[in-house]
C-alpha positions in Angstrom: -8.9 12.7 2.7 -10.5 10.0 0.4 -9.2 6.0 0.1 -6.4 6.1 -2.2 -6.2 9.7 -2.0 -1.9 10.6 -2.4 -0.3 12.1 0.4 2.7 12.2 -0.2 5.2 10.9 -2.7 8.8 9.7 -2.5 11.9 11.3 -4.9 11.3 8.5 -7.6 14.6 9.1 -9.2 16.4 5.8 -7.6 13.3 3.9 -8.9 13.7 5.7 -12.6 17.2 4.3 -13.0 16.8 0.7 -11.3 13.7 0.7 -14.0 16.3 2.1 -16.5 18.7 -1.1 -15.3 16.3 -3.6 -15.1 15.0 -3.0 -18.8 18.6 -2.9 -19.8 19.5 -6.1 -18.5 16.3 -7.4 -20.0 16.9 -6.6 -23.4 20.6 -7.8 -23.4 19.2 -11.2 -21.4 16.7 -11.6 -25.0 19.8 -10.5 -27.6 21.3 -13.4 -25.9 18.5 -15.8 -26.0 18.4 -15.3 -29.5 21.6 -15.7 -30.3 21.4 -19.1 -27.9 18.2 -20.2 -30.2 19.9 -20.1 -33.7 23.0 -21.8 -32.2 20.9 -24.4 -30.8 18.8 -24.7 -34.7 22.7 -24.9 -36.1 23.7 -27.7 -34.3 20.3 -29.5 -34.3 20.6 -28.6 -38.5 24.4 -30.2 -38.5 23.1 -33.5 -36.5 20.4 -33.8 -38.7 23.0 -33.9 -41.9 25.1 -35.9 -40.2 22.8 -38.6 -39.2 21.5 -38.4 -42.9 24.9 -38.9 -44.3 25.5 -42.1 -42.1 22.7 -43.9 -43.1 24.7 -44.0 -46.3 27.8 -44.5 -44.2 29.3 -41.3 -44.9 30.4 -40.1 -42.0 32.2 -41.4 -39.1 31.1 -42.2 -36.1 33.7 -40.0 -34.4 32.0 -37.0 -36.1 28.1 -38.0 -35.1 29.2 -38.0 -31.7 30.2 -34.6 -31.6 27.6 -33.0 -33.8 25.4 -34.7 -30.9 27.6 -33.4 -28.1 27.4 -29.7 -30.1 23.7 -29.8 -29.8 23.2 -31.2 -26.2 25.9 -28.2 -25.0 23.7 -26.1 -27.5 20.4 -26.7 -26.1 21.8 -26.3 -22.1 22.9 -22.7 -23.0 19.4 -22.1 -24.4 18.0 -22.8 -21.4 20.2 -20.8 -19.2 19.1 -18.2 -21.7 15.6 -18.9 -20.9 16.2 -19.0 -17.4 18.0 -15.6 -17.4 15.4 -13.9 -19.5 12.8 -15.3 -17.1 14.4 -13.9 -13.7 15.4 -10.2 -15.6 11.7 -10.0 -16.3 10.8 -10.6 -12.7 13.5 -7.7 -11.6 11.6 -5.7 -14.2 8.1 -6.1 -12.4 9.3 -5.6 -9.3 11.7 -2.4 -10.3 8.4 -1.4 -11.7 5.9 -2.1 -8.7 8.5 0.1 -6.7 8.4 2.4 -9.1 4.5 2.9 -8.7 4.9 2.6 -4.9 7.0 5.8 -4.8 3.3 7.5 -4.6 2.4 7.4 -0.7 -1.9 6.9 -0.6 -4.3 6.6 2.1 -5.6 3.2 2.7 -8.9 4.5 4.4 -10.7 7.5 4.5 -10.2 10.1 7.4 -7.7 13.2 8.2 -4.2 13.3 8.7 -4.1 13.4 12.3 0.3 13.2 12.2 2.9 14.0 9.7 6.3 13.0 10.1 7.4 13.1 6.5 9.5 16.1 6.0 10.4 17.2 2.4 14.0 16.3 1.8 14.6 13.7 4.4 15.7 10.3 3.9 12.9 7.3 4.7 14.0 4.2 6.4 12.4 1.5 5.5 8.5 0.8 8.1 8.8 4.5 9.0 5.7 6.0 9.8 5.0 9.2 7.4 1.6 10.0 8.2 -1.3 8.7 10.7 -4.6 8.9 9.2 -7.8 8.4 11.3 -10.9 6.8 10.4 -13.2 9.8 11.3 -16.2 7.9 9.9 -17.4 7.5 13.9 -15.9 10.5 16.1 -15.5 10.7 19.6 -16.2 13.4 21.6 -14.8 14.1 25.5 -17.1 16.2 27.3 -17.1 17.5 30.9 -20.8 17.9 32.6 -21.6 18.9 36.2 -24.4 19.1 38.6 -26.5 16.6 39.6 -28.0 16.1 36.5 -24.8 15.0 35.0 -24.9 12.6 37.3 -28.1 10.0 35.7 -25.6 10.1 32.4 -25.3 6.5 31.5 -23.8 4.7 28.7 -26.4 4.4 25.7 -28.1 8.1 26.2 -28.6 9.6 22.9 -27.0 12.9 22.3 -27.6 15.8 19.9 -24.1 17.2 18.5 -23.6 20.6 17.2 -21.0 22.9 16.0 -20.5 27.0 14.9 -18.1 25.2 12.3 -20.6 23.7 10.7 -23.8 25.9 10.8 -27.2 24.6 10.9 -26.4 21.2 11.2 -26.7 18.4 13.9 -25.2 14.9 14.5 -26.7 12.2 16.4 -24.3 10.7 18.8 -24.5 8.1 21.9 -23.1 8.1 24.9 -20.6 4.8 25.2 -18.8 6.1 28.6 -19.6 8.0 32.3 -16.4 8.3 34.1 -17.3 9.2 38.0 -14.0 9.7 40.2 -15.5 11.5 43.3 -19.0 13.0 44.6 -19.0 16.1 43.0 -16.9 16.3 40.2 -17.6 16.6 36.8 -18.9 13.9 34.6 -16.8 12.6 32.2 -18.6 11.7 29.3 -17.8 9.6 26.2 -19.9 10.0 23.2 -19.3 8.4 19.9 -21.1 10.3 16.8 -22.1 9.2 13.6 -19.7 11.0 11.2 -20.2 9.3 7.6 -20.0 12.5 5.9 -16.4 13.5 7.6 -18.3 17.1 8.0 -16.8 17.4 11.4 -13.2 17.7 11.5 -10.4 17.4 14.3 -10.0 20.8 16.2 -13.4 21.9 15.7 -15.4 23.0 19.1 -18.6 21.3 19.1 -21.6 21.2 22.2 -23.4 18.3 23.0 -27.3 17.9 24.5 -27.2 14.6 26.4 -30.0 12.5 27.1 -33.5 13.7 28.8 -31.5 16.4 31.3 -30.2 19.1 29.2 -26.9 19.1 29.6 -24.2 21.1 27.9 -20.4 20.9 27.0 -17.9 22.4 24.6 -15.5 20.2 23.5 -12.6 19.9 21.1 -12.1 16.6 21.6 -12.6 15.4 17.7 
């Protein structure tokens, strides 16, 4: 599986229609700041005759005051307007970055070594779905006997090959030697280059270690 690679995806109706409502409560938050706008030019129109007129004493003072009291209530509800346009917009992005979360990617390259998701089933929120390993570097357990086993150390070069993948080899290094008694089997880290993901988890694989040849199966992947 690649980076960014889907693996799953989650029933995206609930995102559809909390899109749906977010973009509904958008476009009635901008009828409404428009409507807010041309009250607001009204009022600012009406204080602007009214001030005209009293220059030539015209109009009372009484009615200047409220044309300037229509326009300062005029210009608050525009910018509640504003504000609410503002915050719908923000419930639209994020209705829509939910939306485009409902597709479940891989955020590195490996296999899907677990899958919990089940078609169907509800997802709580932090669940694991899937557990995808980095299978750029494998490691291999593998179990050697007889005395040569026993010079294995940690930085031996191994030689890694598998009937899965014919006529190939992988160049490995041993990072581990595990002795519990005199006698038993070696147990035997090795860690092998796997840039091209070409061995996979499950296969059975044989490993030549260092200068004593020294053979194991394995399906440690």
């Amino acid at each position: 599986m690649e980076k960014g690679e889907t693996c799953g995806t989650l029933d995206v109706r609930p995102f559809d229609e909390a899109f749906a409502r977010a973009q509904s409560a958008l476009a009635a938050a901008e009828r409404q700041l428009t409507q807010r706008q041309s009250a607001q030019a009204k009022a600012q129109a009406n204080l602007d005759r009214r001030e005209a007129r009293s220059g030539r004493r015209a109009a009372s003072r009484k009615a200047l005051a409220n044309a300037r009291g229509l326009l300062t209530r005029a210009q608050a509800q525009f910018e509640r307007a504003e504000a609410e346009v503002a915050l719908r917009r923000e419930s639209l992005a994020k209705a829509e970055a939910a939306r485009a979360d409902a597709a479940i990617v891989a955020p590195i390259a490996g296999f899907v070594l677990e899958r919990t998701a089940v078609v169907g089933a509800r997802v709580e929120p932090g669940a694991p779905l899937f557990m995808i390993g980095d299978a750029k570097t494998v490691r291999l357990r593998v179990k050697t006997e007889g005395e040569g086993a026993l010079t294995i150390a940690p930085g031996a070069e191994a030689v890694v090959t598998s009937e899965s993948v014919p006529g190939r080899t992988f160049s490995g290094k041993v990072t581990e030697a595990r002795r519990t008694e005199s006698g038993a089997p070696v147990d035997v880290i090795v860690e092998v280059d796997n840039r091209e993901l070409a061995l996979r988890p499950g296969m059975e694989v044989s490993a030549r270690i260092g200068i004593v040849e020294s053979e194991a199966s394995s399906t440690g992947l």
